[in-house]
mmCIF file of the N, C-alpha and C atoms, coordinates in Angstrom:
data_MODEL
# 
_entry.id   MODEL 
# 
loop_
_atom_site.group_PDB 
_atom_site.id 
_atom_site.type_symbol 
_atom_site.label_atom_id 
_atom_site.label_alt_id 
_atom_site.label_comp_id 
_atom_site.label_asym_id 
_atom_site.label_entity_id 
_atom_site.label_seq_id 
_atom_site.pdbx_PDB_ins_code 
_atom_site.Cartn_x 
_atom_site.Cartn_y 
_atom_site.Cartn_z 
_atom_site.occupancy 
_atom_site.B_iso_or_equiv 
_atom_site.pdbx_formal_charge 
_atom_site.auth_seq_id 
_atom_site.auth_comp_id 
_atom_site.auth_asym_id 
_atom_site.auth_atom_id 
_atom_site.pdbx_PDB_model_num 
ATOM 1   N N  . UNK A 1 1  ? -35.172 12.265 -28.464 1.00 0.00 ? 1  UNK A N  1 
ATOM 2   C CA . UNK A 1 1  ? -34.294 13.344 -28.011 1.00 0.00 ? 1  UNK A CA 1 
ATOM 3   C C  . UNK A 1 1  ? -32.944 12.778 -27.578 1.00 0.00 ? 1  UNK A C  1 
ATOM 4   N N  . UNK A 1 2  ? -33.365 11.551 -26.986 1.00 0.00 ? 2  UNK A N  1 
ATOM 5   C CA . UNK A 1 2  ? -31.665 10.717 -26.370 1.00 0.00 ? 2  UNK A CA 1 
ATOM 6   C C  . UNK A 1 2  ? -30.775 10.551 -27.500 1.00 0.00 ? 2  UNK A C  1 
ATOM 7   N N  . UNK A 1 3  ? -31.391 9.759  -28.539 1.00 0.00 ? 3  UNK A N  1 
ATOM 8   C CA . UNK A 1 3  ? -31.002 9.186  -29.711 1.00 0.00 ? 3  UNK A CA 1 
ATOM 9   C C  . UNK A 1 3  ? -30.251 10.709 -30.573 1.00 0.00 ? 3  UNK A C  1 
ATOM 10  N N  . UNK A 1 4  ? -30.800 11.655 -30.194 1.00 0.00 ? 4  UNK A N  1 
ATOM 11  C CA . UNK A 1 4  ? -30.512 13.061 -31.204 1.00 0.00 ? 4  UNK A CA 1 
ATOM 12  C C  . UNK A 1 4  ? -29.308 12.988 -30.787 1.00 0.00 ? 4  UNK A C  1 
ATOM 13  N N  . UNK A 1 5  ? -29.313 13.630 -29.702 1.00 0.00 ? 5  UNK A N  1 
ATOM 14  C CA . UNK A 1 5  ? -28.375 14.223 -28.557 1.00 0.00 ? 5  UNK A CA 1 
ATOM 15  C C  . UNK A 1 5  ? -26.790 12.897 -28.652 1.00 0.00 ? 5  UNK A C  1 
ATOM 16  N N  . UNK A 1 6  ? -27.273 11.706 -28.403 1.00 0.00 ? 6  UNK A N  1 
ATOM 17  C CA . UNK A 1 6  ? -26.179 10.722 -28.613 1.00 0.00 ? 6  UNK A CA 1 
ATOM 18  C C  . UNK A 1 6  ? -25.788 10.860 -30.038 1.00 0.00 ? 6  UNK A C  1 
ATOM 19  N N  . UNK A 1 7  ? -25.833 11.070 -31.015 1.00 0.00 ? 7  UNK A N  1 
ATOM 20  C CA . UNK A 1 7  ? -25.602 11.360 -32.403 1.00 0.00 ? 7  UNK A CA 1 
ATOM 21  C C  . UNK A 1 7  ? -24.651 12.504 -32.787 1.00 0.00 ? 7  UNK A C  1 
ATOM 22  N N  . UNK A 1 8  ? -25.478 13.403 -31.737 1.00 0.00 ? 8  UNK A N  1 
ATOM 23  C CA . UNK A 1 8  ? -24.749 15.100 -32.326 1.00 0.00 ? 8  UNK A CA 1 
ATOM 24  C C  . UNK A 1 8  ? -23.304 14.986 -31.420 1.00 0.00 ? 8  UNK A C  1 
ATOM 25  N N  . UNK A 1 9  ? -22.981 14.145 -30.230 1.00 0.00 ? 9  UNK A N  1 
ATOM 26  C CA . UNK A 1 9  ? -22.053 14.149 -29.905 1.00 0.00 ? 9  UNK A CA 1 
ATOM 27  C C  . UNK A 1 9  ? -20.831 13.330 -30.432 1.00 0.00 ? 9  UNK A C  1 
ATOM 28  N N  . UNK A 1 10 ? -21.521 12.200 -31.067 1.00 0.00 ? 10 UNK A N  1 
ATOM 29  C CA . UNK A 1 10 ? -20.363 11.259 -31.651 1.00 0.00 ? 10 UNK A CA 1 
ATOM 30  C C  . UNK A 1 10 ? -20.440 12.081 -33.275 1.00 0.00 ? 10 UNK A C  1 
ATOM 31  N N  . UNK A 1 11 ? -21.058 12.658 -33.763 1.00 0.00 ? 11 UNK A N  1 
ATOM 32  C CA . UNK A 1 11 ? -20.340 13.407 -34.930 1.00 0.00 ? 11 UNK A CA 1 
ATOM 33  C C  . UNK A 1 11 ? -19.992 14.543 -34.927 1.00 0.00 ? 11 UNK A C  1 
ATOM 34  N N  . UNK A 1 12 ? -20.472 15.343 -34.676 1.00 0.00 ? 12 UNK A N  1 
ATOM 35  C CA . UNK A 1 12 ? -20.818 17.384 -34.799 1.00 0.00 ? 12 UNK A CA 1 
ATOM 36  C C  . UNK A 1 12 ? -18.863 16.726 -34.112 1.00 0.00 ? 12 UNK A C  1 
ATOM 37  N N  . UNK A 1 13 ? -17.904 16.958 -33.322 1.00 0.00 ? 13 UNK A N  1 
ATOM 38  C CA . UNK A 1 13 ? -17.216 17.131 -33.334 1.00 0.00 ? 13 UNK A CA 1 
ATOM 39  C C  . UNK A 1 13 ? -15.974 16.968 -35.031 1.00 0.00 ? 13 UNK A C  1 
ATOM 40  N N  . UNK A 1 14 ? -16.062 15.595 -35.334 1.00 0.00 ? 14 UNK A N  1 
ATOM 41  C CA . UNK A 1 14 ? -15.964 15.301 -36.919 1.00 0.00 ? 14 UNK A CA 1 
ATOM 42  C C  . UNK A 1 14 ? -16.197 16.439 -37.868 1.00 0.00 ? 14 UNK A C  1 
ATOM 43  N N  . UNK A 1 15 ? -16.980 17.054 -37.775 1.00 0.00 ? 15 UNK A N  1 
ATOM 44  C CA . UNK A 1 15 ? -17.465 18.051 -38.676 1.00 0.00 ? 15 UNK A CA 1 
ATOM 45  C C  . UNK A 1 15 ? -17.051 19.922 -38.037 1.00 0.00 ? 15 UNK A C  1 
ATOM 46  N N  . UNK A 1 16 ? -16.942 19.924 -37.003 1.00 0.00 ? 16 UNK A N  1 
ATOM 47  C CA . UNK A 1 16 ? -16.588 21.580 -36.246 1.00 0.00 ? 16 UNK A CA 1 
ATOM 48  C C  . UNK A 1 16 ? -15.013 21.559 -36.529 1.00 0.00 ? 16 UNK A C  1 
ATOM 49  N N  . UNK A 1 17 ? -14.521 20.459 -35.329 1.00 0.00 ? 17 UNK A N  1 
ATOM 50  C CA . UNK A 1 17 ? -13.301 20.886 -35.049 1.00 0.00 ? 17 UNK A CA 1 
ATOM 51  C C  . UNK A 1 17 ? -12.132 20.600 -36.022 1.00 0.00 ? 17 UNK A C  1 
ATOM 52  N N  . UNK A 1 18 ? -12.201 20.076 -36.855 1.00 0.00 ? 18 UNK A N  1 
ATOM 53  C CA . UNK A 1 18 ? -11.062 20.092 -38.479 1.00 0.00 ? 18 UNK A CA 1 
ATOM 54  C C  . UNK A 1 18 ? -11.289 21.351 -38.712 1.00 0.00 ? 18 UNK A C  1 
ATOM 55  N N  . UNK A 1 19 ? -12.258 22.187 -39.050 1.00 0.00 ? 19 UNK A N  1 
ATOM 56  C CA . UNK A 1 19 ? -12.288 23.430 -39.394 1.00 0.00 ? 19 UNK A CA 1 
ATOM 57  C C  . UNK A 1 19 ? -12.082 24.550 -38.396 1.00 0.00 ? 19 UNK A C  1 
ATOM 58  N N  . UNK A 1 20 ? -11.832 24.703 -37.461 1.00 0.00 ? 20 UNK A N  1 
ATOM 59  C CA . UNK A 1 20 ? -11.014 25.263 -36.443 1.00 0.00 ? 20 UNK A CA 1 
ATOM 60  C C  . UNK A 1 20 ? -9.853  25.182 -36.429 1.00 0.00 ? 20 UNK A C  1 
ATOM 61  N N  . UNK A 1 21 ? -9.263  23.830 -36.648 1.00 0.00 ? 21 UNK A N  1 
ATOM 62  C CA . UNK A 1 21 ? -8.096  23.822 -36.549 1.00 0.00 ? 21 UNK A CA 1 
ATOM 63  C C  . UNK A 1 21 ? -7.074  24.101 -38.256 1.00 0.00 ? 21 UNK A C  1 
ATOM 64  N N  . UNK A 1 22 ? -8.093  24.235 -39.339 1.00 0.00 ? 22 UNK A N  1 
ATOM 65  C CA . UNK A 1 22 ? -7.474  24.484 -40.359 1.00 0.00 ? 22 UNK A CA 1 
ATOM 66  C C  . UNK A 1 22 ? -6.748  26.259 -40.275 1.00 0.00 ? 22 UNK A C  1 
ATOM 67  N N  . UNK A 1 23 ? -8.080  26.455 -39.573 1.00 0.00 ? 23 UNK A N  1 
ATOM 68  C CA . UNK A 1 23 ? -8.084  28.109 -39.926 1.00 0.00 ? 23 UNK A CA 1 
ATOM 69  C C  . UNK A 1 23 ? -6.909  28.382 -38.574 1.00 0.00 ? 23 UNK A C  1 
ATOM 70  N N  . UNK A 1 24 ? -6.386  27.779 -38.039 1.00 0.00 ? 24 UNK A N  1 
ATOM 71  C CA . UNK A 1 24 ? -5.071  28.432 -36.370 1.00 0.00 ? 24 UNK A CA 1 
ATOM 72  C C  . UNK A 1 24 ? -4.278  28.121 -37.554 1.00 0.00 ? 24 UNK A C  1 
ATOM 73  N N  . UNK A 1 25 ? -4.006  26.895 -38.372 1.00 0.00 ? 25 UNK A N  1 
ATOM 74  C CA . UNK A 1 25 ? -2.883  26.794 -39.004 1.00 0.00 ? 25 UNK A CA 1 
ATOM 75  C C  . UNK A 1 25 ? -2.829  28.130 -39.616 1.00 0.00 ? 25 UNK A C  1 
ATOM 76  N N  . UNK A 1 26 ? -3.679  28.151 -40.525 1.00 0.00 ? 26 UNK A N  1 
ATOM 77  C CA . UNK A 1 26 ? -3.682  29.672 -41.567 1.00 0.00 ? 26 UNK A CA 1 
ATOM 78  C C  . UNK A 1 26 ? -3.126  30.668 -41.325 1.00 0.00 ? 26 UNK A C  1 
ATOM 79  N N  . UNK A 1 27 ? -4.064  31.167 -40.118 1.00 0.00 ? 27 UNK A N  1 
ATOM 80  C CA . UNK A 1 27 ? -3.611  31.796 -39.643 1.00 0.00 ? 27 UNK A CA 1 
ATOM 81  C C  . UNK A 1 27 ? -2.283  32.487 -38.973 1.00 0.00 ? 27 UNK A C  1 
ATOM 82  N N  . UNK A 1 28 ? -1.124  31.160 -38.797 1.00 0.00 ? 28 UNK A N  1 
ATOM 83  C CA . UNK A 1 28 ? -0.197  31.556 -38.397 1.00 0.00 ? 28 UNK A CA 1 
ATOM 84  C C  . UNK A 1 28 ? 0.276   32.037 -39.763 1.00 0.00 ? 28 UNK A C  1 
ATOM 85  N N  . UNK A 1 29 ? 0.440   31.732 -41.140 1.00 0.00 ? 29 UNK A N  1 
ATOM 86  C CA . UNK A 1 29 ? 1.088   31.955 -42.545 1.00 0.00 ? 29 UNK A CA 1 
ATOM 87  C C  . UNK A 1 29 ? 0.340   33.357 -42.695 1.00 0.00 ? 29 UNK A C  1 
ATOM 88  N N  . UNK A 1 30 ? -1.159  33.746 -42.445 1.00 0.00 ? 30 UNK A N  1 
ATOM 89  C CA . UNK A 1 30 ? -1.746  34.897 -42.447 1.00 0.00 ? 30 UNK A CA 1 
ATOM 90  C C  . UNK A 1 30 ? -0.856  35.867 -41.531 1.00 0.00 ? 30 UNK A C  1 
ATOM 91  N N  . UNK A 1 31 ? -0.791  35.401 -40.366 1.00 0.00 ? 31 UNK A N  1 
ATOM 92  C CA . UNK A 1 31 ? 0.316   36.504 -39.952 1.00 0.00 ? 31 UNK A CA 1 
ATOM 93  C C  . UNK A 1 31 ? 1.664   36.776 -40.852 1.00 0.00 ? 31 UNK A C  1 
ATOM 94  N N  . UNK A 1 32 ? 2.743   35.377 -40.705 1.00 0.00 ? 32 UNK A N  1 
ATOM 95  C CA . UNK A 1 32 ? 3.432   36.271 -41.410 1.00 0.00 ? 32 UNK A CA 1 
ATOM 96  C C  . UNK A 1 32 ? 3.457   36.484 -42.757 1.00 0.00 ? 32 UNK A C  1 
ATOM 97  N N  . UNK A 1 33 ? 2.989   36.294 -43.946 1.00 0.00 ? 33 UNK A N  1 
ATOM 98  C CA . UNK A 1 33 ? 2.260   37.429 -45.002 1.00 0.00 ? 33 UNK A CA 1 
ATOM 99  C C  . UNK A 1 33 ? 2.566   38.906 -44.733 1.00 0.00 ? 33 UNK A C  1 
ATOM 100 N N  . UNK A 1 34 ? 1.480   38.943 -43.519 1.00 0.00 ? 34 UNK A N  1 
ATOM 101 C CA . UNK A 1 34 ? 1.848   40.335 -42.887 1.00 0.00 ? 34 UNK A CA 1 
ATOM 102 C C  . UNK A 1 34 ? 2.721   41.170 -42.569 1.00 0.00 ? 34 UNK A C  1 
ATOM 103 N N  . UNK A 1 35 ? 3.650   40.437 -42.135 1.00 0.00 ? 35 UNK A N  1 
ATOM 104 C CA . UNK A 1 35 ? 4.693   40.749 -41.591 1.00 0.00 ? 35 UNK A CA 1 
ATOM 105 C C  . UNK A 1 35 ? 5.702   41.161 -42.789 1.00 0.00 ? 35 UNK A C  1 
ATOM 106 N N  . UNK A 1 36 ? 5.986   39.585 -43.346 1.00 0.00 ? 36 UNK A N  1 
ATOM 107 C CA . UNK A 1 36 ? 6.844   40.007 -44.211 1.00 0.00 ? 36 UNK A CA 1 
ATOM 108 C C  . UNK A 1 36 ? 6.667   40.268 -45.998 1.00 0.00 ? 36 UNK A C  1 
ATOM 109 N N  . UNK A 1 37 ? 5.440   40.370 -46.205 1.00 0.00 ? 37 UNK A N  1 
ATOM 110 C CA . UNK A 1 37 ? 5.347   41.141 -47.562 1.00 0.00 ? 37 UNK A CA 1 
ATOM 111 C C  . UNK A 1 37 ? 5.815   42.418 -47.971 1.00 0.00 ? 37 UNK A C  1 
ATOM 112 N N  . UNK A 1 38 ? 5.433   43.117 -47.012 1.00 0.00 ? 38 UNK A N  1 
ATOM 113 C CA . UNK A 1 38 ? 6.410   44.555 -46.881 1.00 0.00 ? 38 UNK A CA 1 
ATOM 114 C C  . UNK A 1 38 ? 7.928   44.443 -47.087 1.00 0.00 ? 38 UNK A C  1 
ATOM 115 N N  . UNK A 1 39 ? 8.600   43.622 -46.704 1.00 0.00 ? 39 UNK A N  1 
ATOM 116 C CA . UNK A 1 39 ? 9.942   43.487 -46.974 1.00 0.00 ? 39 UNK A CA 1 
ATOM 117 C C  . UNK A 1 39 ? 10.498  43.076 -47.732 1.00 0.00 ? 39 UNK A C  1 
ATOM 118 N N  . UNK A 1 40 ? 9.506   42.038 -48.548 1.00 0.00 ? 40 UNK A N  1 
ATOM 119 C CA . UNK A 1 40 ? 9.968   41.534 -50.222 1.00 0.00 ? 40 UNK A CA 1 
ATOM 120 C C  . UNK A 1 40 ? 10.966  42.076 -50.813 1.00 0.00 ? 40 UNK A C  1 
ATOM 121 N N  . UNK A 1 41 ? 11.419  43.306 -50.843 1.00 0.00 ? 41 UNK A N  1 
ATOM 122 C CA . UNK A 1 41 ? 12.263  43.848 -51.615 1.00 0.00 ? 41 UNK A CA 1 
ATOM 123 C C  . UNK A 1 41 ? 13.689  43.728 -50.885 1.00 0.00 ? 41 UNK A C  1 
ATOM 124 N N  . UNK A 1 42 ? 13.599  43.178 -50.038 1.00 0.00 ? 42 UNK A N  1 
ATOM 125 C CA . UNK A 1 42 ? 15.106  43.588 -48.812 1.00 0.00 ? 42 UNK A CA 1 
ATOM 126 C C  . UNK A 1 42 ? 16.178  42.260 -48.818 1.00 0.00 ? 42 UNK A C  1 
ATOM 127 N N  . UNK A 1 43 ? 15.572  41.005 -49.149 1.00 0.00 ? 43 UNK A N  1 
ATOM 128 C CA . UNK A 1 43 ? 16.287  39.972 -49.190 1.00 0.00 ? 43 UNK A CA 1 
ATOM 129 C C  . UNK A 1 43 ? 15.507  39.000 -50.683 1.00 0.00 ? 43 UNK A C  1 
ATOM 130 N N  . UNK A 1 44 ? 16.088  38.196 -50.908 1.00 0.00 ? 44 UNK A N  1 
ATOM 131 C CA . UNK A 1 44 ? 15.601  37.161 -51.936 1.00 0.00 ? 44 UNK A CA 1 
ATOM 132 C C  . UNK A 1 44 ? 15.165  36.226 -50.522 1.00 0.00 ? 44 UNK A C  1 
ATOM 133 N N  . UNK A 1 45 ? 15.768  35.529 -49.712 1.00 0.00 ? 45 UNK A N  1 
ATOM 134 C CA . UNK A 1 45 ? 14.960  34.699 -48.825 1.00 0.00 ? 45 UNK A CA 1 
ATOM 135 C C  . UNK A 1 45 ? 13.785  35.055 -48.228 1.00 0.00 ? 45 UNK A C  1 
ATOM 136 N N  . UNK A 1 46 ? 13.416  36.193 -48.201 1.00 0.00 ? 46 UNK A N  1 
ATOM 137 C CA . UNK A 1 46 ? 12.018  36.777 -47.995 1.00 0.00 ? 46 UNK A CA 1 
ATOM 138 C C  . UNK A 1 46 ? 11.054  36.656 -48.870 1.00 0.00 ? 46 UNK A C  1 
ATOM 139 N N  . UNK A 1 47 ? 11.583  37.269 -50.100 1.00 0.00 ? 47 UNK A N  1 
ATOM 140 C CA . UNK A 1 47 ? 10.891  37.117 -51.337 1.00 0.00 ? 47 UNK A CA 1 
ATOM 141 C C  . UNK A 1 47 ? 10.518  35.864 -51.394 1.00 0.00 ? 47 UNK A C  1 
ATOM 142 N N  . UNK A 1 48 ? 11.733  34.647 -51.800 1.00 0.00 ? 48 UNK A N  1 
ATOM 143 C CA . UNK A 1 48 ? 11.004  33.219 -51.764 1.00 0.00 ? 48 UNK A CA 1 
ATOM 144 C C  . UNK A 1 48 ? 9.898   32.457 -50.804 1.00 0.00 ? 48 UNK A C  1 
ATOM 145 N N  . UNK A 1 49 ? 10.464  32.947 -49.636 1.00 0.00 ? 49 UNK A N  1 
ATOM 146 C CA . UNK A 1 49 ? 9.016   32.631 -48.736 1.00 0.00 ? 49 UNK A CA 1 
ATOM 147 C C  . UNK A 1 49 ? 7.434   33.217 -48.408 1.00 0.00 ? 49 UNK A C  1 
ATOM 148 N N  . UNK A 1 50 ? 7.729   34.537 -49.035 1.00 0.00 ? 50 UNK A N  1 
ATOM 149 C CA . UNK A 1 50 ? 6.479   34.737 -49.419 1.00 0.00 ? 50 UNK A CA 1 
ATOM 150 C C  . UNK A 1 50 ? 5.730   34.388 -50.398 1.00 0.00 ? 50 UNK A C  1 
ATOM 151 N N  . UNK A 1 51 ? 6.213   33.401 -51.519 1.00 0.00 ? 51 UNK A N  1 
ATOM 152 C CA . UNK A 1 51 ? 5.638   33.016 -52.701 1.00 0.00 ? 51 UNK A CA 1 
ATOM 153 C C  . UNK A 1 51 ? 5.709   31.822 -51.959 1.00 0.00 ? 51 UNK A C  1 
ATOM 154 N N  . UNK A 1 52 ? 5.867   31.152 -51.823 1.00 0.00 ? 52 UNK A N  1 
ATOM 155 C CA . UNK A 1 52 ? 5.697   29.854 -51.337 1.00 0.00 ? 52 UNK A CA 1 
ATOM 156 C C  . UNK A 1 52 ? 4.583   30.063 -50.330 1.00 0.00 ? 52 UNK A C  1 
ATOM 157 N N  . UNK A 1 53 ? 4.314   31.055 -48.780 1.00 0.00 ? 53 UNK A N  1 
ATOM 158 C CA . UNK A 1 53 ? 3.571   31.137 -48.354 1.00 0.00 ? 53 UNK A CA 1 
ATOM 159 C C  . UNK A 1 53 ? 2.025   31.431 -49.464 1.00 0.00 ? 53 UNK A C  1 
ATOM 160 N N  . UNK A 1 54 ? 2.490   32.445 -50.234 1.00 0.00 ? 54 UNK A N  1 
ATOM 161 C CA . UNK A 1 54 ? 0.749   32.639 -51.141 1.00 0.00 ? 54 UNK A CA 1 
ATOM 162 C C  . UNK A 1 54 ? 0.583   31.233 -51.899 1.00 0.00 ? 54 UNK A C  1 
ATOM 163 N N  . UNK A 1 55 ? 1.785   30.388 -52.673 1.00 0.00 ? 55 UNK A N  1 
ATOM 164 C CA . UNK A 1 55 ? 1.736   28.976 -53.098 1.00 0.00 ? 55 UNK A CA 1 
ATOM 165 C C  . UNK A 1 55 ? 0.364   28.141 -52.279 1.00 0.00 ? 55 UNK A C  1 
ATOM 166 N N  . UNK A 1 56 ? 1.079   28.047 -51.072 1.00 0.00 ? 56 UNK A N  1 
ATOM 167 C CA . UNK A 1 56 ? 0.010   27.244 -50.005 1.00 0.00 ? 56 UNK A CA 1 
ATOM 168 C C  . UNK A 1 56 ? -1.072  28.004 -49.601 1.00 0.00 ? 56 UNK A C  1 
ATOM 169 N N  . UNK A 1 57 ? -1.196  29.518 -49.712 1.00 0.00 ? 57 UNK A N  1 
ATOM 170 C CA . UNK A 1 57 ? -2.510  30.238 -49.432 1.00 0.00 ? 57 UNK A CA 1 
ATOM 171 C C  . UNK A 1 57 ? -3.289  29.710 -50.765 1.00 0.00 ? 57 UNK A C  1 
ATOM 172 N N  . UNK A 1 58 ? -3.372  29.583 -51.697 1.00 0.00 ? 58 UNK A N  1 
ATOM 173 C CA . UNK A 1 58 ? -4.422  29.495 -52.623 1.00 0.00 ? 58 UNK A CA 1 
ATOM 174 C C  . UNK A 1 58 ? -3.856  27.971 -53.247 1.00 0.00 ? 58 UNK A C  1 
ATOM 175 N N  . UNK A 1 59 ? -3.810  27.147 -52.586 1.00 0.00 ? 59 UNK A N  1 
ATOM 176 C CA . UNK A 1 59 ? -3.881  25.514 -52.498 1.00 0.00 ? 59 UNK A CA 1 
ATOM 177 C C  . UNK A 1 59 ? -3.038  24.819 -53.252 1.00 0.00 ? 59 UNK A C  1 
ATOM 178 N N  . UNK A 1 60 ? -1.726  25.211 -52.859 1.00 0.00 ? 60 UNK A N  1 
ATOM 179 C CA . UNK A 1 60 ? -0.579  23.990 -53.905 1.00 0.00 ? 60 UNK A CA 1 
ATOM 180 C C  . UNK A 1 60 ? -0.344  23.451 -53.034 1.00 0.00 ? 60 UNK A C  1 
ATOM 181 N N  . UNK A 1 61 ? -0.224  22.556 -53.121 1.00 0.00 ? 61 UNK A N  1 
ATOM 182 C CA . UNK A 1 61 ? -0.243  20.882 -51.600 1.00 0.00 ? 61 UNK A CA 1 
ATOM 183 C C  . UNK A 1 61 ? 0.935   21.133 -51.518 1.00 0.00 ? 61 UNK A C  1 
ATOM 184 N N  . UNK A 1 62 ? 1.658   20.844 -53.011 1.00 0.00 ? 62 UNK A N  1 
ATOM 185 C CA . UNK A 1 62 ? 3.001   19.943 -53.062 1.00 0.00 ? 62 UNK A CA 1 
ATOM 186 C C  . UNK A 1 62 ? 4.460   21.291 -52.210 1.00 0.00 ? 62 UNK A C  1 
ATOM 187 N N  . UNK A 1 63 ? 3.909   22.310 -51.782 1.00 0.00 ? 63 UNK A N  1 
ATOM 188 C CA . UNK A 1 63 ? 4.963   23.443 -51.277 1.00 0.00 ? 63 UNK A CA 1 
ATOM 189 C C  . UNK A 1 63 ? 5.103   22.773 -49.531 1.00 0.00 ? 63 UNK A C  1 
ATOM 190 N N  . UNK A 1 64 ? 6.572   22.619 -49.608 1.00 0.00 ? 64 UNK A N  1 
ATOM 191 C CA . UNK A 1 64 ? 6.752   22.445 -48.288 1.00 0.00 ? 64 UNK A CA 1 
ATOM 192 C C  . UNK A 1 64 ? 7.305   24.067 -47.772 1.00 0.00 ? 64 UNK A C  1 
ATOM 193 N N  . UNK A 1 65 ? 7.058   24.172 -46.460 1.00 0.00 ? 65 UNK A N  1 
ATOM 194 C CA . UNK A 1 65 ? 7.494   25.344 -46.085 1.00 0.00 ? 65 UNK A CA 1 
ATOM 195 C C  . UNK A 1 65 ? 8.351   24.690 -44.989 1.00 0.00 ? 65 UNK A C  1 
ATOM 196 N N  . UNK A 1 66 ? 9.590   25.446 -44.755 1.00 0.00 ? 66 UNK A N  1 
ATOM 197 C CA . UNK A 1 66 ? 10.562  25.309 -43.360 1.00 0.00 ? 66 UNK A CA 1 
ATOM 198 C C  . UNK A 1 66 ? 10.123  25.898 -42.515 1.00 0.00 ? 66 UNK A C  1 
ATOM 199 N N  . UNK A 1 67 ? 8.737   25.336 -41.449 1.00 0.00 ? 67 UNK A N  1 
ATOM 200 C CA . UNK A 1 67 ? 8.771   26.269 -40.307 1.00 0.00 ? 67 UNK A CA 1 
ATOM 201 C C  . UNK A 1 67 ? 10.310  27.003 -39.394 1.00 0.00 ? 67 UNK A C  1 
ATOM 202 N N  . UNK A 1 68 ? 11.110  26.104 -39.323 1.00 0.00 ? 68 UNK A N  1 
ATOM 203 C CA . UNK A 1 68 ? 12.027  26.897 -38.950 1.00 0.00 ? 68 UNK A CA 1 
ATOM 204 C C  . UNK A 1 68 ? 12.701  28.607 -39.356 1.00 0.00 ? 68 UNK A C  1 
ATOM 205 N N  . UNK A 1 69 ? 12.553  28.037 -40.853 1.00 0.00 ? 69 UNK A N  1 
ATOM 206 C CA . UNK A 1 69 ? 13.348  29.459 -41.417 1.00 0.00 ? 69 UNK A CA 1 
ATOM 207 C C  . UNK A 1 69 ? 11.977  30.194 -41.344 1.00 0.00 ? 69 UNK A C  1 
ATOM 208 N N  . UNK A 1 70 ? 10.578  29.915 -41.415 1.00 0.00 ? 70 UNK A N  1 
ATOM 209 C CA . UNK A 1 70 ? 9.826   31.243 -41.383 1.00 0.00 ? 70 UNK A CA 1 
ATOM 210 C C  . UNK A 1 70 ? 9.839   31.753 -39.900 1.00 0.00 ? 70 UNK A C  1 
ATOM 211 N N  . UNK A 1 71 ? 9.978   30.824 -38.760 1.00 0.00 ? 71 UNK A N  1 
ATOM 212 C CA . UNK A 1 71 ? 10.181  31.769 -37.476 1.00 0.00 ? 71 UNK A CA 1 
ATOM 213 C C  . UNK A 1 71 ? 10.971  32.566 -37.808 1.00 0.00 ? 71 UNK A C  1 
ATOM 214 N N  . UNK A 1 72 ? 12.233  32.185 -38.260 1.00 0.00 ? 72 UNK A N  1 
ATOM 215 C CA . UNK A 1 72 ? 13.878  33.098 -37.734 1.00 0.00 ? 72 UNK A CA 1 
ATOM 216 C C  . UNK A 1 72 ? 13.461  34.377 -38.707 1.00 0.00 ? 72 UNK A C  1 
ATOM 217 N N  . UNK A 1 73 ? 12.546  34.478 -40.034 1.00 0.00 ? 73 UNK A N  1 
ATOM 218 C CA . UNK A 1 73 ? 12.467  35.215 -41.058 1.00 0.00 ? 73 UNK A CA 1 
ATOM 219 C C  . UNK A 1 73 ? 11.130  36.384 -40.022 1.00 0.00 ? 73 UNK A C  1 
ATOM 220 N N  . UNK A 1 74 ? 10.830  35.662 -39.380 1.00 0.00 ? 74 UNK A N  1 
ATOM 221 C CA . UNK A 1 74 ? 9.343   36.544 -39.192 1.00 0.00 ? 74 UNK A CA 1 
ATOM 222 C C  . UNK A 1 74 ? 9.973   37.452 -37.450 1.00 0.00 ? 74 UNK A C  1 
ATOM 223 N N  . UNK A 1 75 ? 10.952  37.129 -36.936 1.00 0.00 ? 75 UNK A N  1 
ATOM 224 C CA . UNK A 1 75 ? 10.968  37.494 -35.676 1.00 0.00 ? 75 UNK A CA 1 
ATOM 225 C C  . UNK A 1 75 ? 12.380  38.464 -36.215 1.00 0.00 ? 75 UNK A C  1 
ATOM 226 N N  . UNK A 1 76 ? 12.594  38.162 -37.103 1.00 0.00 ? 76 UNK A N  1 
ATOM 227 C CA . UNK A 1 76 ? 13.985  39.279 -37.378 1.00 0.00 ? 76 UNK A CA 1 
ATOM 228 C C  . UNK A 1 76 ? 13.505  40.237 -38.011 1.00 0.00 ? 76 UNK A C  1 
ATOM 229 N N  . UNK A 1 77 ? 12.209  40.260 -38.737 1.00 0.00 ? 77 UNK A N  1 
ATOM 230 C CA . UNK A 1 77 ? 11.571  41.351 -39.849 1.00 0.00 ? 77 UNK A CA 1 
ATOM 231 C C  . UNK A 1 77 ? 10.294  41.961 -38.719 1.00 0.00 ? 77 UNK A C  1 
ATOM 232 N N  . UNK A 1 78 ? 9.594   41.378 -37.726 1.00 0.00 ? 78 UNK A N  1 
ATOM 233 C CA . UNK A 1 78 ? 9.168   41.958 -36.685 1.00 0.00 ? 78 UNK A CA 1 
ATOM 234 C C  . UNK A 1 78 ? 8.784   43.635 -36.378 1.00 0.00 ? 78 UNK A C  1 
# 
């Protein structure tokens, strides 16, 4: 039972918490999706960042996103 218990603590973290923390990232791009898909039509800098956001939703590594410009994009479309 010692031997279990000493085991599940030096791994089970390795294995839980990467996947917790994948899905907060996501989640923040899941929000704005939200936000600003609806507005696609109102600017081209919207438009581009929402393709780039779905880019990295369904797994293109190589897309960098400017957190900066998606704050200023997501708190002005709000």
């Amino acid at each position: 039972l010692g031997v279990f218990t000493t085991l599940a603590f030096k791994y089970l973290p390795a294995f839980v918490l990467p996947k917790f923390k994948r899905k907060e990232r996501h989640g923040k791009y899941e929000e704005a999706l939200k936000v600003l898909y609806p507005k696609m039509g109102e600017s081209k800098e919207v438009e581009e960042m929402v393709r780039q956001l779905y880019a990295q939703k369904n797994g293109n590594k190589s897309i960098e996103i400017d957190k900066n410009a998606l704050k200023v994009l997501v708190e002005k479309y709000k």
